[in-house]
DOTI-769229 format. One record per residue: residue number from 1; residue in one letter; x, y, z of N, C-alpha, C, CB in turn. Coordinates in steps of 0.2 Angstrom, whole numbers, plus 5000, padded with zeros to 4 digits. Atoms other than C-alpha are relative to their C-alpha. Glycine has a CB too. Example, Ala and Ser with C-alpha at 12.3 -4.5 7.8 and 13.67 -1.06 7.14 Angstrom:
! residues 2
1:A:5004:4994:5000:5062:4978:5039:5004:5006:5000:4995:5000:5006
2:S:4996:4994:4999:5068:4995:5036:4996:5005:5003:5002:5002:4993
This chain:
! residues 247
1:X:4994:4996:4996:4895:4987:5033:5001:5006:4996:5006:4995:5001
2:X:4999:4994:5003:4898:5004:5029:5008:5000:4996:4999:5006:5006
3:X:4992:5000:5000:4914:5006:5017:5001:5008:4999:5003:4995:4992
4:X:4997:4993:4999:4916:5024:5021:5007:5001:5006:4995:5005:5002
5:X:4995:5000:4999:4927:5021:5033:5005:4995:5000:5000:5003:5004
6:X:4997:5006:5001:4942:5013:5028:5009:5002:5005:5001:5000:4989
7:X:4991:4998:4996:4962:5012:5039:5004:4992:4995:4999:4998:5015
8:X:4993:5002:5005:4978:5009:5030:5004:4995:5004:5006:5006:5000
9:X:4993:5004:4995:4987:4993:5037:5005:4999:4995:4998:4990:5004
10:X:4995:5002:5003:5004:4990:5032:5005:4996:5002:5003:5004:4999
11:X:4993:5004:4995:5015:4975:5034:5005:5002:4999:5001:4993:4999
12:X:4995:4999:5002:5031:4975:5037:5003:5000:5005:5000:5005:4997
13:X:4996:5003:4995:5045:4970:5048:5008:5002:4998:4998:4991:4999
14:X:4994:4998:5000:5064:4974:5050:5003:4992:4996:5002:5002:5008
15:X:4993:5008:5000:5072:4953:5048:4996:4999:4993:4998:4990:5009
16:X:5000:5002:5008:5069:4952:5029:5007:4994:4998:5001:5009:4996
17:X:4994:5004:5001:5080:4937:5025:5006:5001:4994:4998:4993:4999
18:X:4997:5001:5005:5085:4942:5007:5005:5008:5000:4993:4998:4993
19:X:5000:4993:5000:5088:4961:5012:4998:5003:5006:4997:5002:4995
20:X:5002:5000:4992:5089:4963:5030:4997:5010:5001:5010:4997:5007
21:X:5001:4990:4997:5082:4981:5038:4999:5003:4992:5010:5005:5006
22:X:5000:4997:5005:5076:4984:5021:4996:5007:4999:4998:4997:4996
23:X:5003:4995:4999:5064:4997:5023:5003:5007:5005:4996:4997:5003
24:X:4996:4995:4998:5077:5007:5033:5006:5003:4997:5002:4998:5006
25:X:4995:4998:5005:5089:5009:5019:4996:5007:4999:5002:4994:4993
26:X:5002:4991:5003:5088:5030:5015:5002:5002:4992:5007:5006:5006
27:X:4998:4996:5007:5087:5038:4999:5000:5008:5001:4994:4998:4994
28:X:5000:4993:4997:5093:5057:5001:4999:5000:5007:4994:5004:4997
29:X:4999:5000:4991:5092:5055:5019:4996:4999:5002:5002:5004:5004
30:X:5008:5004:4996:5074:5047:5021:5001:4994:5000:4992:5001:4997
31:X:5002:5006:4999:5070:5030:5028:4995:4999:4993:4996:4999:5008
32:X:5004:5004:5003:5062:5021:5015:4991:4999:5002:5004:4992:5000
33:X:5008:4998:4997:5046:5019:5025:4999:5005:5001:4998:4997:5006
34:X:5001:4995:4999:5047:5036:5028:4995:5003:4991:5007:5003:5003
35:X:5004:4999:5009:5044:5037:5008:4995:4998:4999:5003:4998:4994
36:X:5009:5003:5000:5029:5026:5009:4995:5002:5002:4998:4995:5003
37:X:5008:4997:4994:5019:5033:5023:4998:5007:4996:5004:5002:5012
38:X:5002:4994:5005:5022:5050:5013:4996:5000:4995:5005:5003:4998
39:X:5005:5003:5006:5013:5041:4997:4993:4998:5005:5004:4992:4995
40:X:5005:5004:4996:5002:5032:5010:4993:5007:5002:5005:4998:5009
41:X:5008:4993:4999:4993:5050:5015:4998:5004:4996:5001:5007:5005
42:X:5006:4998:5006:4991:5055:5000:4994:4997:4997:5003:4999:4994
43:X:5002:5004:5005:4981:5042:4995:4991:5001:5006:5007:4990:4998
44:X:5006:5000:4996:4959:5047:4999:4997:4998:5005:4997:4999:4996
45:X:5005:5002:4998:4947:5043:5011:5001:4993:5007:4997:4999:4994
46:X:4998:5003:4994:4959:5035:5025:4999:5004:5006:5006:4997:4999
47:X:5004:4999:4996:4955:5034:5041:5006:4999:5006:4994:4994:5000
48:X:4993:4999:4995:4972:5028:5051:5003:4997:4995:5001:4997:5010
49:X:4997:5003:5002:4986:5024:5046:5004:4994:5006:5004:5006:4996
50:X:4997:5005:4995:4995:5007:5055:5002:4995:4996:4994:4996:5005
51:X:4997:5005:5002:5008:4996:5055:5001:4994:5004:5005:5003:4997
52:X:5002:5007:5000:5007:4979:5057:5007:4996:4999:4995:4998:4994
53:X:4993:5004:5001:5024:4970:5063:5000:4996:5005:5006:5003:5001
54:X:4999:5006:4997:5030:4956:5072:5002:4999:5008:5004:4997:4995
55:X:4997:4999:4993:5034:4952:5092:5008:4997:5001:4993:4996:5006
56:X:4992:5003:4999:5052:4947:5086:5004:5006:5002:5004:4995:4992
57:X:4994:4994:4999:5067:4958:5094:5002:5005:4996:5004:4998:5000
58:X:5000:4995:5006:5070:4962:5076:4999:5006:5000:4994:4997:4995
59:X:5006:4996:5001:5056:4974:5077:5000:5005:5004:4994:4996:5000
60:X:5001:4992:4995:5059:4985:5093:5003:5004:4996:5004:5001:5006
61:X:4996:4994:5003:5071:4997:5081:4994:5003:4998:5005:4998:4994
62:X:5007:4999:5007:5054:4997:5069:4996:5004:5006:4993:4991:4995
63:X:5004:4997:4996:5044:5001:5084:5002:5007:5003:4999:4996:5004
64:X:4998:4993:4997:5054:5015:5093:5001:5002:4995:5006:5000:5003
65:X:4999:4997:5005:5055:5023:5075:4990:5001:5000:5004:4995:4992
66:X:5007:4997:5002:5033:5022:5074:5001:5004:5006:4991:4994:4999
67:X:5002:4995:4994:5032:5030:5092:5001:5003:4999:5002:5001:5006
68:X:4999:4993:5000:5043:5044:5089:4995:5004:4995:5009:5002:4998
69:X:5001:4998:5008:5036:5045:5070:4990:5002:5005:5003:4990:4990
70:X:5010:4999:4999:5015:5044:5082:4998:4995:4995:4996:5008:4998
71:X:5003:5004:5006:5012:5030:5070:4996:4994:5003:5006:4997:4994
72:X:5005:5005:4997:4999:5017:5076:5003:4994:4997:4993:5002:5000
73:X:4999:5005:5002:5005:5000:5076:4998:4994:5003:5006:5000:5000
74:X:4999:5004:4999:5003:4983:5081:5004:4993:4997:4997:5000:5002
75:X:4997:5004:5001:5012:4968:5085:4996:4994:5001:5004:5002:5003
76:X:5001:5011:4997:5011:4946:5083:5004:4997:4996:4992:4994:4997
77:X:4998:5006:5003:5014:4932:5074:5004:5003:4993:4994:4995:4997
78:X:4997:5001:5005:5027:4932:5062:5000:4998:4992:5003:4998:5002
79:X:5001:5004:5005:5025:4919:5052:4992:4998:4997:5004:4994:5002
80:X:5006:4996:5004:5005:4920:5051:4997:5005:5000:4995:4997:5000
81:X:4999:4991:5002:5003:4936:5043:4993:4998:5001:5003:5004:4992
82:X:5007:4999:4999:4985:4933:5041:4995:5000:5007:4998:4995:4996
83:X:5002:4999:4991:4982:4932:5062:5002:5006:5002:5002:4994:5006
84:X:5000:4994:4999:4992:4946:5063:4996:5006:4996:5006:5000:4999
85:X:5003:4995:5004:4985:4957:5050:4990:5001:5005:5001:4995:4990
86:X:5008:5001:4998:4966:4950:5057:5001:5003:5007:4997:4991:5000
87:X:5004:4998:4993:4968:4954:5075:5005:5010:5000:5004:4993:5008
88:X:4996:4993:5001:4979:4973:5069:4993:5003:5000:5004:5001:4993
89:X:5009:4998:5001:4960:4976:5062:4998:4999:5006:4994:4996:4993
90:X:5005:5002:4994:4952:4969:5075:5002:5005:5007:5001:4990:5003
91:X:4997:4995:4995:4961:4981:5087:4998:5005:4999:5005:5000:5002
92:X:5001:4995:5000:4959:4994:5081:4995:5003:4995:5005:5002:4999
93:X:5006:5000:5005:4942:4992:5073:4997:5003:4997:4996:5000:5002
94:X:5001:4997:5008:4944:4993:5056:4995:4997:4997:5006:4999:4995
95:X:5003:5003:5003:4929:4993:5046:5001:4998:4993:4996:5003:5000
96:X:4998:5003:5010:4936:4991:5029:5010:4999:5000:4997:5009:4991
97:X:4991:4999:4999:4957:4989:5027:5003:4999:4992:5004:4991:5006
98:X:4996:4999:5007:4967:4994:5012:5005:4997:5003:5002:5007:4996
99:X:4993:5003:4999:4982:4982:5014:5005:5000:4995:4999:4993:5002
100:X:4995:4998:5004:4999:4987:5007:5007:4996:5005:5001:5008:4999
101:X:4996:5003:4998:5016:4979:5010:5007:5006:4999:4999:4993:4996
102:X:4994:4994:5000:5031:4990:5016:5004:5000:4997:5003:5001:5006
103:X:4996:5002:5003:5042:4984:5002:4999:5004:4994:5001:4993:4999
104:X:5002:4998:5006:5033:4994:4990:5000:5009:5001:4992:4996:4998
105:X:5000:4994:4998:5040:5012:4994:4999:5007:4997:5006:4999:5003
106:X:5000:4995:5006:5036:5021:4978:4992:4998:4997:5006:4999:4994
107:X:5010:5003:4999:5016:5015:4979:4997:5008:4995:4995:5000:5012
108:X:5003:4994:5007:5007:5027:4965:4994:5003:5006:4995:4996:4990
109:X:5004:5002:4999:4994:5034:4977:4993:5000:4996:5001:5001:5005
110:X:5007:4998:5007:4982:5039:4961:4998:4993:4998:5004:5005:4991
111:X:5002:5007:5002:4983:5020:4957:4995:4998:5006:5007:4995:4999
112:X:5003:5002:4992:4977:5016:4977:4993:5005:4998:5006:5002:5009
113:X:5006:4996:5002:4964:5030:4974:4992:4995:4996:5003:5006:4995
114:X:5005:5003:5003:4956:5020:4961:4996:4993:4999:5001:5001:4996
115:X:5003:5006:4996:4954:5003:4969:4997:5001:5005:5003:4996:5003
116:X:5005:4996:4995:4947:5012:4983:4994:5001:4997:5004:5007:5003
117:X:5006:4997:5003:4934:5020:4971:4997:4994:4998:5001:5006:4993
118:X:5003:5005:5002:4932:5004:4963:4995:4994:5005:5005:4998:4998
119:X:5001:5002:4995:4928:4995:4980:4994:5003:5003:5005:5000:5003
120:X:5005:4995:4999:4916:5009:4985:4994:5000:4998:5000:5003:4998
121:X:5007:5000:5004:4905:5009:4971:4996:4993:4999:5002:5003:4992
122:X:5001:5009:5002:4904:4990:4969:4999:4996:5007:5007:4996:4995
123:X:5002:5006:4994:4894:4977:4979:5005:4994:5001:4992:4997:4998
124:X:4995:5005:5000:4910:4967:4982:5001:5000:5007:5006:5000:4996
125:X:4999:5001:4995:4919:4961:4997:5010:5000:5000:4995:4994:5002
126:X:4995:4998:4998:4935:4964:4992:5002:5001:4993:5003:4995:5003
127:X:4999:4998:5007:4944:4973:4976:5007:5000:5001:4997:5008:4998
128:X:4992:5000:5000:4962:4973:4970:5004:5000:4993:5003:4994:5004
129:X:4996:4999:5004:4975:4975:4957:5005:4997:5000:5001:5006:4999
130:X:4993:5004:5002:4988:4963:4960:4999:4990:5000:5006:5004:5008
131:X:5002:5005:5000:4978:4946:4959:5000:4999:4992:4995:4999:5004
132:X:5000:5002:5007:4979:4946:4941:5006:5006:4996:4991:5002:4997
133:X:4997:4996:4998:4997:4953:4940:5000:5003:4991:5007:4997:5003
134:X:4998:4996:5007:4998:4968:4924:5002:5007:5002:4994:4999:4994
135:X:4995:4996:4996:5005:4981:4936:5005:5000:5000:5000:5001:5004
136:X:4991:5000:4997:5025:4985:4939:4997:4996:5006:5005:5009:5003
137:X:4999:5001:4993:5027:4974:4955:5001:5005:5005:5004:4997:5001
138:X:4998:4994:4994:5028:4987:4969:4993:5007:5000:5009:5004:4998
139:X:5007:4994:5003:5009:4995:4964:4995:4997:5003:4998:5000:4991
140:X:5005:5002:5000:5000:4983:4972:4997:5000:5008:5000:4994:4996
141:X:5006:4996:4996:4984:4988:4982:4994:4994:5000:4996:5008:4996
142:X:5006:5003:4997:4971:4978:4991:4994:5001:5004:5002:4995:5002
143:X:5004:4998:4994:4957:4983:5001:4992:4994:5001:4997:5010:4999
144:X:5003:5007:4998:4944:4970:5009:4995:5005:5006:5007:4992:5004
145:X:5002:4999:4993:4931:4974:5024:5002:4995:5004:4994:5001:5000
146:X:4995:5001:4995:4935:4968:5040:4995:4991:5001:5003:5007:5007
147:X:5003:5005:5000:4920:4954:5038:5003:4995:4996:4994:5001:4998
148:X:4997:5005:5004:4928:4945:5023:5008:4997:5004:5001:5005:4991
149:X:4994:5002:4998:4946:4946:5032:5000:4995:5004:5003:5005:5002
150:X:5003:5004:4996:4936:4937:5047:4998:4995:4998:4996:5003:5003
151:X:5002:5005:5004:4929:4925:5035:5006:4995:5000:4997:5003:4992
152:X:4993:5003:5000:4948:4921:5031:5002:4998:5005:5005:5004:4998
153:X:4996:5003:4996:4955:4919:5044:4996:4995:5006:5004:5007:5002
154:X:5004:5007:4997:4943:4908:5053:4999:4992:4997:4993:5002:5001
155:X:4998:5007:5004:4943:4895:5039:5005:4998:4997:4998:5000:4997
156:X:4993:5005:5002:4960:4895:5033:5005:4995:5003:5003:5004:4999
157:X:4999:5006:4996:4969:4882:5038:5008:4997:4998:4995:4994:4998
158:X:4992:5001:5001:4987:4878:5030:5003:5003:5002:5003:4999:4996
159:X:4995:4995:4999:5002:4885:5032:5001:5006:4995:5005:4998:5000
160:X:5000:4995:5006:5004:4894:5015:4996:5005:5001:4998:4998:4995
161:X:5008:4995:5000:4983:4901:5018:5001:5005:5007:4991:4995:5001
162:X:4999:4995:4992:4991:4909:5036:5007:5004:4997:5003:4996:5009
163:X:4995:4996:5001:5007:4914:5029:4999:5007:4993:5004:4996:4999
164:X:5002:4993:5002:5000:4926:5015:4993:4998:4999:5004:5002:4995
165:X:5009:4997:5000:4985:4936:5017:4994:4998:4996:4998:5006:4999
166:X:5005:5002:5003:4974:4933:5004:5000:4992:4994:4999:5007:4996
167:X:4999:5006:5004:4979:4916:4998:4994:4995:5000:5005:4997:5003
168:X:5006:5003:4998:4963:4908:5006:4995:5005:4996:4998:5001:5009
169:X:5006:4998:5005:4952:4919:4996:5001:5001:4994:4997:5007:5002
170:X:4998:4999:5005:4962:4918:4981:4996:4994:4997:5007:5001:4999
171:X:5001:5007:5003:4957:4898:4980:4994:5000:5002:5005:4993:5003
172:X:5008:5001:5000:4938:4902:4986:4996:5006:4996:4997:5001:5010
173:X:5004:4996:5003:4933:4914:4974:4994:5000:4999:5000:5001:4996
174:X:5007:5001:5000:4916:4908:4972:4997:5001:5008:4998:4994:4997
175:X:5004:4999:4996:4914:4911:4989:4996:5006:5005:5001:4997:5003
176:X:4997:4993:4997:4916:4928:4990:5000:5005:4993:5009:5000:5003
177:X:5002:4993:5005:4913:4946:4979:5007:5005:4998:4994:5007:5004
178:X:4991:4995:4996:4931:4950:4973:4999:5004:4992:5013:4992:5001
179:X:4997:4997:5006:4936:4963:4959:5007:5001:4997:4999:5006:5000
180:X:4993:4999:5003:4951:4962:4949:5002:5007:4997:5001:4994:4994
181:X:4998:4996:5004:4959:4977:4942:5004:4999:4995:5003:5004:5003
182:X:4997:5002:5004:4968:4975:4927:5004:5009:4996:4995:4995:4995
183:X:4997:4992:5001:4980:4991:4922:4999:5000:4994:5009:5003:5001
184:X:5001:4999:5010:4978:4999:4906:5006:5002:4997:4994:5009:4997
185:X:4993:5000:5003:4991:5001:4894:5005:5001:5001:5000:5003:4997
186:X:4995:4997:4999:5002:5013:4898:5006:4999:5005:4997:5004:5000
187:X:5000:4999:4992:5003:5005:4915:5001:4993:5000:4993:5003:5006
188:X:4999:5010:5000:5005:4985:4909:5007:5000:5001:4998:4996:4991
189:X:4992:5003:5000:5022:4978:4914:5002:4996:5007:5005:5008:4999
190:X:5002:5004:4999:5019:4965:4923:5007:4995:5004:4996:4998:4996
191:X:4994:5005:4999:5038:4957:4924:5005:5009:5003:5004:4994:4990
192:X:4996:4996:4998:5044:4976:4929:5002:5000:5008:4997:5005:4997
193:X:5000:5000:4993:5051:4976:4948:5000:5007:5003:5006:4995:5001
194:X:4999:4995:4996:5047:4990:4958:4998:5000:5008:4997:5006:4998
195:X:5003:5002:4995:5045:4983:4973:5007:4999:5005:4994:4993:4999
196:X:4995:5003:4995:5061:4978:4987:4999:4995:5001:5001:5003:5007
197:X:4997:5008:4999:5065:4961:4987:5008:5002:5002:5000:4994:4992
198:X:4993:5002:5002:5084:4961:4985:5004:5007:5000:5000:4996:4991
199:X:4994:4995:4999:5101:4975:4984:4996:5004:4993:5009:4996:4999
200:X:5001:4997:5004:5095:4978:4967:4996:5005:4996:5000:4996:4999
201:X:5005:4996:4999:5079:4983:4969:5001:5006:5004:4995:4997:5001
202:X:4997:4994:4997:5085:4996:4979:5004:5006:4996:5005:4998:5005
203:X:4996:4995:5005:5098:5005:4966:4995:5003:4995:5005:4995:4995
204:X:5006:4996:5006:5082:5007:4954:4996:5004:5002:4996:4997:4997
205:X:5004:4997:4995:5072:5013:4968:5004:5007:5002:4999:4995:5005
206:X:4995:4993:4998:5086:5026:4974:5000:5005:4992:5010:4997:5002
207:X:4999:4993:5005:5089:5033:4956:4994:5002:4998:5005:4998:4993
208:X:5005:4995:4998:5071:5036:4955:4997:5004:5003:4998:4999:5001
209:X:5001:4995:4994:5068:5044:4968:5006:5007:5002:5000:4995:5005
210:X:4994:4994:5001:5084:5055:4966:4998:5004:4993:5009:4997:5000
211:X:5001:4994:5005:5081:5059:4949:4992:5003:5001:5001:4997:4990
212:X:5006:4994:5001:5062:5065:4951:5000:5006:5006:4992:4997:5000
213:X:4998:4996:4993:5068:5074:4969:5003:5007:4996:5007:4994:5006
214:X:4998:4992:5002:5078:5086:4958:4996:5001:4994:5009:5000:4997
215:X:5005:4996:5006:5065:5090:4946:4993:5002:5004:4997:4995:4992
216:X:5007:4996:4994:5053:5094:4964:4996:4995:5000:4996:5008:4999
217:X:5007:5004:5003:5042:5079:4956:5001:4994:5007:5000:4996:4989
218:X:4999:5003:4994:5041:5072:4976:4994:4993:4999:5000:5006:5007
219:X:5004:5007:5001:5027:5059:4973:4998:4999:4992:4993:5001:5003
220:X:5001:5000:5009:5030:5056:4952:4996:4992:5003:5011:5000:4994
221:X:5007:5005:5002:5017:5041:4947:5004:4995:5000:4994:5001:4992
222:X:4998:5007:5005:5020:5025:4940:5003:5001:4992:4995:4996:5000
223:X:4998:4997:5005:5018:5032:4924:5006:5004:4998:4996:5002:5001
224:X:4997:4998:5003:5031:5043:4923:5007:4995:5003:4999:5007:5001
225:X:4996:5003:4998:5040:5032:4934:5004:4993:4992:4995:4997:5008
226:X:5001:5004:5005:5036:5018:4918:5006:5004:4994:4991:4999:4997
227:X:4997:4999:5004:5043:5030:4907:5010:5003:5000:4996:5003:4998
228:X:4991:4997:5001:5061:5036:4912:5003:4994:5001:5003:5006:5005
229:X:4997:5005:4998:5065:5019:4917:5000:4997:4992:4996:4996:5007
230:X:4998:5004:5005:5062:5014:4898:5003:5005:4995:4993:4996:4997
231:X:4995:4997:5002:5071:5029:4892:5007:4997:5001:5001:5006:5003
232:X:4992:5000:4999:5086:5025:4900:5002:4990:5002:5003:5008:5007
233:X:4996:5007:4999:5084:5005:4901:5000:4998:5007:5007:5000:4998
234:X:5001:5003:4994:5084:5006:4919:4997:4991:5005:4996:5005:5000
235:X:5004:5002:4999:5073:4992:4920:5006:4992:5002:4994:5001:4993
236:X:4996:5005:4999:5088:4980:4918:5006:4999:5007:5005:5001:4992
237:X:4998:5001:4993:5095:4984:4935:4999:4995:5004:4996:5005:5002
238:X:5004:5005:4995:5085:4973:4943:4993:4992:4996:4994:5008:5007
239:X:5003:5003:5004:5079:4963:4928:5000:4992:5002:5001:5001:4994
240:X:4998:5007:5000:5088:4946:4934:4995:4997:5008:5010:4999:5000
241:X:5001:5001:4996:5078:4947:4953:4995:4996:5000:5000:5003:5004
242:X:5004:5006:5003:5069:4932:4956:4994:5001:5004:5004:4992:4999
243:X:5006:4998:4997:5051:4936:4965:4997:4995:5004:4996:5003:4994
244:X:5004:5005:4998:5043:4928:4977:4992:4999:5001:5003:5000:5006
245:X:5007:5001:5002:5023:4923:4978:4998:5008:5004:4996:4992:5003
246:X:5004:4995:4996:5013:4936:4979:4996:5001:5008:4995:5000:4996
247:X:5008:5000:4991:5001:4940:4998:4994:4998:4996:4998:5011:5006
């Protein structure tokens, strides 16, 4: 299968239990997902961008927001992501899928770039950086072809292996061509949270994004993101939120 062309699914859903409509909270007076999708098109050699939500009530707000916004979406199951995610692709026949999670509204896309390249160059079937966690939380990038996702989701079988995506290919590695990314130095921090779970993660997220807004640095990295957050300690904001399992 060719991996040139790759489309962007994103999950993501309004009924968040820990932090309801989280992705609609505004920093400066953008939606949160609005901040994503803007990282989202930075990021090489996508194909569509789609988002991937659920057919609960929740969700019409989310939906009347992609129309106006022209953002290609579909809708299913809630609770198994991996049938939703599988028949998002299948609709809109994706040959390869960089999967990202709408909680992660400050996504580096220079980082996503280089799983992408990584995935590319290499006879695998699925590449990633957040299976072997040594990224900030809220960095992480997966892309798979739509054969391997199809592999998944036909054999998985509990609940847990439908409720997150790559949980079935995490426990069959041998049956399958995966690449781990592992951040280099500068970029290790593994217990740092930049991801939306909780209230918390939102305060660190906002003063981010406010302080690089007034210095014009409208898509600042991780990197620098790493460093003003250990200037000023930041990190303790949201240091006590307690994380739930990875997709």
């Amino acid at each position: 299968m060719s991996k040139k062309k790759i489309d962007c699914i994103i999950q993501a859903r309004l009924g968040s239990s820990r932090l309801k409509e989280k992705i609609f909270l505004k920093v400066n007076g953008v939606l949160l997902i609005e901040h994503l999708l803007k990282r989202v098109k930075k990021i090489k050699h996508l194909n569509k961008i789609i988002i991937s939500t659920t057919n609960k009530p929740d969700d019409d707000k989310l939906i009347k927001f992609l129309k106006k916004k022209r953002i290609y979406f579909f809708r299913g199951s809630e609770e198994n992501v991996l049938d939703r995610v599988y028949k998002t692709a299948k609709k809109f026949k994706s040959d390869n899928i960089l999967f990202i999670t709408s909680d992660c509204p400050i996504l580096d896309p220079d980082i996503a770039n280089q799983v992408i390249d990584t995935y590319k160059k290499n006879d695998c079937d699925f590449a990633n950086n957040s299976h072997i966690r040594s990224y900030p939380d809220g960095m992480d990038i997966q892309i798979f072809s739509f054969n391997f996702l199809k592999k998944s989701w036909l054999n998985a079988k509990t609940r847990l292996e439908k409720e997150h995506l790559t949980l079935y290919m995490r426990k069959n590695q041998d049956k399958f061509k995966i690449i781990n990314l592992v951040a280099p130095r500068e970029l290790y921090w593994p217990k740092l949270g930049l991801t939306l779970d909780e209230y918390k993660d939102y305060i660190l997220i906002k003063k981010l994004i406010e302080y690089f807004q007034k210095k014009k640095n409208y898509f600042f990295s991780c990197n620098e993101a790493i460093k003003i957050i250990r200037k000023n300690n930041w990190h303790r904001i949201n240091s006590n939120v307690k994380r739930k399992g990875d997709n």
